[in-house]
C-alpha positions as CSV (number, residue, x, y, z in Angstrom):
1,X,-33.8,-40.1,87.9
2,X,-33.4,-37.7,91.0
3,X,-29.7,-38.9,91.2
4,X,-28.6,-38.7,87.8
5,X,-30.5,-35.3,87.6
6,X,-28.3,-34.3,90.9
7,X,-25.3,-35.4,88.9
8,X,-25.8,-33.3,85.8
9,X,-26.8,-30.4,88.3
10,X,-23.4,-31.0,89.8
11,X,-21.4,-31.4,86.5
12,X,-22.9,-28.2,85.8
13,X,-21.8,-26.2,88.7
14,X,-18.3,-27.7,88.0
15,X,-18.4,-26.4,84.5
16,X,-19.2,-23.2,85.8
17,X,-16.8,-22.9,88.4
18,X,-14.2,-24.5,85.8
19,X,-15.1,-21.8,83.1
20,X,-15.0,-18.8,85.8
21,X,-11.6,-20.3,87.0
22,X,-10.2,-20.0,83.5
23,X,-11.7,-16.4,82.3
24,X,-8.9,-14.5,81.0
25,X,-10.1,-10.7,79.9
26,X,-8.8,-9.1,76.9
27,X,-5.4,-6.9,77.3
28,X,-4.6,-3.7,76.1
29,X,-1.9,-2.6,73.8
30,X,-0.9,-0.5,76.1
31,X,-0.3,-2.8,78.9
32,X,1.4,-5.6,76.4
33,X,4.0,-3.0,75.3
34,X,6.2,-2.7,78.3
35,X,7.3,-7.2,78.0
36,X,6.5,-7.4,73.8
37,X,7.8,-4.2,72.3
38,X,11.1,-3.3,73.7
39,X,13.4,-1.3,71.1
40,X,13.7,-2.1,68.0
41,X,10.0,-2.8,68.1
42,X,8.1,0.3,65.8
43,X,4.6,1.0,65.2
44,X,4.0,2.0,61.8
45,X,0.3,3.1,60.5
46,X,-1.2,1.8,57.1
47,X,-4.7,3.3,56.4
48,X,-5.7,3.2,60.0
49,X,-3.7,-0.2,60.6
50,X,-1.4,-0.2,63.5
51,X,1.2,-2.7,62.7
52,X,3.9,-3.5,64.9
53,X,7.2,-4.6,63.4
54,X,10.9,-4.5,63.8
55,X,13.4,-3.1,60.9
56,X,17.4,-4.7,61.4
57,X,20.3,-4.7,60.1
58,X,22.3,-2.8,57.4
59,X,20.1,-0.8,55.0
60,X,22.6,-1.3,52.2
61,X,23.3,-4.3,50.0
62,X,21.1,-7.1,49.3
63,X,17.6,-7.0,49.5
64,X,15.7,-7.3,53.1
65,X,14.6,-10.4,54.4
66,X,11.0,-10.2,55.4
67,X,10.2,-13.1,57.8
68,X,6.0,-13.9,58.8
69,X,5.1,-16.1,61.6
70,X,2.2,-18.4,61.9
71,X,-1.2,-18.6,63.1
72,X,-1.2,-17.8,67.4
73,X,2.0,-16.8,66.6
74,X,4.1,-13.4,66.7
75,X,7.3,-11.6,65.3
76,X,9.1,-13.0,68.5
77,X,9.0,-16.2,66.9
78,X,11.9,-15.2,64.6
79,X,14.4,-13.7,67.5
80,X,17.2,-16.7,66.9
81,X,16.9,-16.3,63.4
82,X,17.6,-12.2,63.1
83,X,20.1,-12.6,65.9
84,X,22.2,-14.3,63.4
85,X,21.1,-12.3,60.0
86,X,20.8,-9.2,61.0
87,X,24.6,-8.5,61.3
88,X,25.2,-8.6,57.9
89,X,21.4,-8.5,56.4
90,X,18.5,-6.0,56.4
91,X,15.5,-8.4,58.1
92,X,12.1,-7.1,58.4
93,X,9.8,-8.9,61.1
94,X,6.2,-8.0,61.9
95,X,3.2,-9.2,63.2
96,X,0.2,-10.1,61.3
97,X,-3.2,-8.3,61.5
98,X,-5.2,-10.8,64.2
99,X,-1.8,-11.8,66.1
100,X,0.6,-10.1,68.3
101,X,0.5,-6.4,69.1
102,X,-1.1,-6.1,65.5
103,X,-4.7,-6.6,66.3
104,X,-7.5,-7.4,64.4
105,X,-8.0,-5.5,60.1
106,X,-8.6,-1.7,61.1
107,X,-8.8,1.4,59.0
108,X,-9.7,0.7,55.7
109,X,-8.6,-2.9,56.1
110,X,-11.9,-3.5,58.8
111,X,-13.9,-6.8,57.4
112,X,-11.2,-8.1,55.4
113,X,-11.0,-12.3,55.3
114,X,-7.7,-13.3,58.1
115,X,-6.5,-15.9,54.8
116,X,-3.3,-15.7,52.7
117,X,-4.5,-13.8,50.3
118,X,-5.5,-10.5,51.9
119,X,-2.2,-10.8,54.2
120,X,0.1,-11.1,50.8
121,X,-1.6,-7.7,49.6
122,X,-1.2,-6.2,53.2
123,X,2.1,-7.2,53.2
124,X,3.0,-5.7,49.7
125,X,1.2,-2.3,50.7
126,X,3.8,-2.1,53.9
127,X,6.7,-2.8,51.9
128,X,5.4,-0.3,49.8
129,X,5.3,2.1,52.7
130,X,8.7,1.2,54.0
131,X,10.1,1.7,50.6
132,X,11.0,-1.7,49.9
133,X,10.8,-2.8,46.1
134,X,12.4,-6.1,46.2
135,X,12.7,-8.5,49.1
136,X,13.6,-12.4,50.1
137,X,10.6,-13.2,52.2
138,X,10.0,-16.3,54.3
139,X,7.8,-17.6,56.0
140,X,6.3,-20.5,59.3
141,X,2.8,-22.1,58.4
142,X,0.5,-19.6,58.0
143,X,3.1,-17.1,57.3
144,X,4.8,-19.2,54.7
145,X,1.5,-19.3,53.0
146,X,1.3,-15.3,52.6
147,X,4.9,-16.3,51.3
148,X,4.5,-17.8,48.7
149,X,1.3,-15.8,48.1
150,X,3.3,-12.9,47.4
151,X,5.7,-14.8,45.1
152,X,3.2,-15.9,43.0
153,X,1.5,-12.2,43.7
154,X,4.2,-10.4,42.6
155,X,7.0,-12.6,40.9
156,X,9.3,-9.2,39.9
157,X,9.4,-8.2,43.5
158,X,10.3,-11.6,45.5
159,X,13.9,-12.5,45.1
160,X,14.3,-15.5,47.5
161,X,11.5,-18.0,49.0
162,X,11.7,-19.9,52.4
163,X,9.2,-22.1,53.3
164,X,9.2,-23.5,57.0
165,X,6.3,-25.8,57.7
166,X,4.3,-23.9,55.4
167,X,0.5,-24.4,54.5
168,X,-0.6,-24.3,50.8
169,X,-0.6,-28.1,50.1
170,X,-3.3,-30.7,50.8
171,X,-2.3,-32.6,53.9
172,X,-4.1,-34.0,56.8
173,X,-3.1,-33.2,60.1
174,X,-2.5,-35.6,63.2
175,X,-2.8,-33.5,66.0
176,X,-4.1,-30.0,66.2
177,X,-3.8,-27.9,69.3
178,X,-6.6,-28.2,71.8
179,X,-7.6,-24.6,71.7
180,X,-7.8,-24.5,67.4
181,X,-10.0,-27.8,68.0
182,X,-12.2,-25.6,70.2
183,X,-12.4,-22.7,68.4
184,X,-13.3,-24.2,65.7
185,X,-16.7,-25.6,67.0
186,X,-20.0,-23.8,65.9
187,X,-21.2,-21.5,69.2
188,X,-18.1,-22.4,71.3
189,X,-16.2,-20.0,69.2
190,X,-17.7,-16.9,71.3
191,X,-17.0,-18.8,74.8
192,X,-13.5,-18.9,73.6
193,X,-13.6,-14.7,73.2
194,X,-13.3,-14.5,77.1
195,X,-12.4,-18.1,78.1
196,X,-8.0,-18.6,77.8
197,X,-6.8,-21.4,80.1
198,X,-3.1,-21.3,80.7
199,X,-2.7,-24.6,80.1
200,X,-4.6,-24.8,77.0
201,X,-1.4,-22.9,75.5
202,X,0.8,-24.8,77.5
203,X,-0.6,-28.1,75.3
204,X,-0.9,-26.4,72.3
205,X,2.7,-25.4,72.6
206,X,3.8,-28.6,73.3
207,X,2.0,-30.2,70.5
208,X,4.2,-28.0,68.6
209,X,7.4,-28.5,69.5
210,X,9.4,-31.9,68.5
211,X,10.6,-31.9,72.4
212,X,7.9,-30.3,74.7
213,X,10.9,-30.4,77.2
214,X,11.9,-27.3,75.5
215,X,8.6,-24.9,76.0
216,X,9.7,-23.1,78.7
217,X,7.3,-20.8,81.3
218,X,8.4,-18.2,79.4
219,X,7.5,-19.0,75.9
220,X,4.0,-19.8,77.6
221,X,3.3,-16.3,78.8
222,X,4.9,-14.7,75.6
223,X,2.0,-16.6,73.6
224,X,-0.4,-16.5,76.4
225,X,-0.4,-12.9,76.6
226,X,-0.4,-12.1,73.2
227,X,-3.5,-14.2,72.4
228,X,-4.9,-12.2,75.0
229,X,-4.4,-8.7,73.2
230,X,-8.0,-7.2,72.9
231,X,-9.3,-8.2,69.4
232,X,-6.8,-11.4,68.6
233,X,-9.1,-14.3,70.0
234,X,-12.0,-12.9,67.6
235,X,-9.7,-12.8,64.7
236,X,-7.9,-16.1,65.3
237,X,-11.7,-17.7,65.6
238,X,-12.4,-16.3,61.8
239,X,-8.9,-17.4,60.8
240,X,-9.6,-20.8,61.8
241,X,-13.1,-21.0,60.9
242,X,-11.8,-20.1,56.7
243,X,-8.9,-22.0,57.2
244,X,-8.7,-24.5,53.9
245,X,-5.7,-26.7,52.9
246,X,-4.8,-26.6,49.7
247,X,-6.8,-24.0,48.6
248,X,-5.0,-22.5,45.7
249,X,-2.4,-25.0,45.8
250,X,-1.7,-25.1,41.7
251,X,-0.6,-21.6,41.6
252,X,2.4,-23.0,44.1
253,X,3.2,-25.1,40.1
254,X,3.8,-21.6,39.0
255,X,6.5,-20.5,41.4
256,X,9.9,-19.6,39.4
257,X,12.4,-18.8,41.9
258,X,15.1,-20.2,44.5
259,X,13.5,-21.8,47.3
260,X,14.4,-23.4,50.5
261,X,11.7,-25.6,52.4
262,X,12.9,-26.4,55.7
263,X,10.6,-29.1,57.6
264,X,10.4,-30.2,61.2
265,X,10.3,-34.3,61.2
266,X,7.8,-34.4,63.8
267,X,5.6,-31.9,62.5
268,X,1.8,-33.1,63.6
269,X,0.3,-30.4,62.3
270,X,1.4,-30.2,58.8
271,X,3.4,-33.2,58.2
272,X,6.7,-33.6,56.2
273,X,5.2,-35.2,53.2
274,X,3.3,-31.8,52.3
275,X,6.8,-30.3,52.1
276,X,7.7,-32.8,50.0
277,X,4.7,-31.9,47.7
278,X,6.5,-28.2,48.0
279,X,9.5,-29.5,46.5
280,X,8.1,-31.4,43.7
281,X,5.7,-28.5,42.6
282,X,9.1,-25.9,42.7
283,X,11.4,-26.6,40.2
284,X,14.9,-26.6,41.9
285,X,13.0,-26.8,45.6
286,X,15.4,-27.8,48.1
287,X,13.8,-29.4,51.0
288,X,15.7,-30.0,54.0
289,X,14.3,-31.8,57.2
290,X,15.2,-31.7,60.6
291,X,14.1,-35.0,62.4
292,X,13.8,-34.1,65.8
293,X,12.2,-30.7,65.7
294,X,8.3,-30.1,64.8
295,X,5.9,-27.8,63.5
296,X,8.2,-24.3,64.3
297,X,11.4,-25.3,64.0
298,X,12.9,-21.7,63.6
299,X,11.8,-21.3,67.2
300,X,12.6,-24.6,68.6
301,X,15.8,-24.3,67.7
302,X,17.1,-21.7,65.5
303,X,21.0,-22.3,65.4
304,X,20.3,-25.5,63.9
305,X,17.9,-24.7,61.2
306,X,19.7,-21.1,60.7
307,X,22.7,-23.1,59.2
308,X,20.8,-23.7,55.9
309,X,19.3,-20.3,55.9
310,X,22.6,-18.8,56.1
311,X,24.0,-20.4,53.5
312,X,20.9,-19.9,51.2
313,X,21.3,-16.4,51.7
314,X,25.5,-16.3,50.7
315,X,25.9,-15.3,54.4
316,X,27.6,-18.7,54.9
C-alpha cells in the first residue's frame, strides 16, 4: 500500500510538472496582428463585434464569393484558393466569432450559441454592412454548415453553394483530434482554458490532413497561435460541447440551387459518405472527391481542388 500510494504520489507530481510544462497563456489581439493580419486584412465593427476579414478582387461583375472556414480554423485557411479567384472574382474571407483574430460574440452578439445557426445570421448582418445583397458563399465543415444555413436562410440572396467537408448530415466520425476529444469532457473543459500543448495541434493537424507529411512548422504555429487569442479556447469549448450532427439536416432537402460538394477521401472526421448524403438531398449536387486529401482539402492542397471551383464559378 505504501508503494502504490508513493506511485500515485509520483504520477501526480508528473502530471503537474507535465501540465505546467504545457501552460500556454492567452494572447492579445494586439500581439497576434503583426504575423495574422498583414494587408489586406480589415477590422470591421458590427454592434460591438470586431471581425477580422479580408475584401479581394474586382468590385464589379459577378457576385462575391464569401468563403467560411471550420471549427480551430481561420480565414488563412482559404489563401490558395483566393490566390487564384481573386484576379478575376470579388472573394470575401473572414473569421468566425470564437476563431481567429475574431474572438469570442461581443457587443450585442455577447451569449449567443457558437452553432450554425447564429453564424448564418451574423454572417447575413456583415454582408449587410458591407453592402452585399447577393453572394456565392462556400464553405469547410463548420463553415460549410453556416453555408448552407444561409442558403436555406435566405434562398433570394445565395447564388452559388460549395460544400467542402461540410457538417449538416448524420455521420459518425473515425478519428477526432485529441484536443476536441479533451475539450469535450465535463470539468476538463476549464483545464483546457489555460492548458495548449504544441503538439496537441501538431496531432490534431495531422489527423486532418490526408498526408501529415504536408503540415508544416508553420501551419502549426499559424493554428497554435490563433487558438491561443484571448477568448477562442472558451468559445471553441461551447462550440464543441453544442456540436450535434445532423441537427437540422431535412432543411438541407430544401436547398434549390447549384452546388458543388468537394470531399477529401480520407476525411476521418466527417467521412465521404456524408457528402454523398449532400448530393442525394441537393437536386443537381455534384460531388466530387479527392482520394488522397482529408478533412481540409482547400488547405491541403488548393491547386488541385481549386480546378473544380474554378470551373464552377465560369472562371475556367
Amino acid at each position: 500500500m505504501r508503494l502504490l500510494l508513493r506511485l500515485l504520489g509520483l504520477l501526480l507530481m508528473a502530471t503537474a510538472a507535465l501540465l505546467a510544462m504545457s501552460r500556454a497563456p492567452d494572447r492579445s489581439v494586439e500581439s497576434l496582428v503583426a504575423n495574422w493580419a498583414p494587408p489586406p486584412s480589415d477590422f470591421v465593427e458590427l454592434g460591438g463585434q470586431l471581425v477580422h476579414l479580408r475584401d479581394q478582387g474586382p468590385r464589379h461583375g459577378d457576385a462575391p464569393l464569401v468563403l467560411l472556414h471550420g471549427t480551430s480554423s481561420s480565414l488563412h485557411t482559404w489563401e490558395g484558393w483566393v490566390h487564384a479567384i481573386a484576379p478575376r472574382r470579388r472573394v470575401i474571407t473572414l473569421d468566425l466569432p470564437g476563431f481567429g483574430l475574431t474572438g469570442p460574440w461581443a457587443g450585442r452578439y455577447a451569449g449567443q450559441r457558437y452553432d450554425g445557426e447564429a453564424y448564418a445570421r451574423f454572417v447575413l448582418e456583415l454582408m449587410d454592412q458591407l453592402g452585399v445583397q447577393r453572394f456565392a458563399v462556400g464553405g469547410n465543415s463548420l463553415g460549410g454548415e453556416v453555408a448552407w444555413r444561409l442558403a436555406a436562410m435566405a434562398p433570394q440572396r445565395i447564388e452559388r453553394l460549395i460544400l467542402v467537408d461540410a457538417s449538416g448530415t448524420v455521420f459518425k466520425s473515425k478519428a477526432m483530434p485529441l484536443a476536441w476529444q479533451f475539450a469535450r469532457v465535463p470539468g476538463l473543459g476549464r483545464v483546457f482554458e489555460w492548458v495548449l500543448p504544441r503538439t496537441a495541434v501538431t496531432q490534431g493537424l495531422a489527423s486532418a490532413y490526408g498526408d501529415p507529411s504536408r503540415v508544416t512548422p508553420e501551419l502549426v504555429d499559424r493554428y497554435f497561435e490563433l487558438t491561443l487569442r484571448e477568448g477562442n479556447r472558451r468559445a471553441l469549448v461551447e462550440r464543441l460541447k453544442i456540436a450535434r450532427s445532423g441537427e437540422d439536416a431535412a432543411r438541407i432537402s430544401t436547398l434549390r440551387l447549384p452546388t458543388l460538394i468537394l470531399w477529401g477521401g480520407r476525411d476521418t472526421i466527417i467521412p465521404p459518405s456524408a457528402g454523398e448524403d449532400f448530393a442525394r438531398r441537393i437536386p443537381g449536387g455534384r460531388l466530387v472527391v479527392f482520394p488522397a486529401l482529408g478533412h481540409v482539402p482547400h488547405e491541403e492542397d488548393p491547386a488541385q481542388t481549386v480546378a473544380p471551383v474554378l470551373e464552377f464559378l465560369g472562371l475556367g
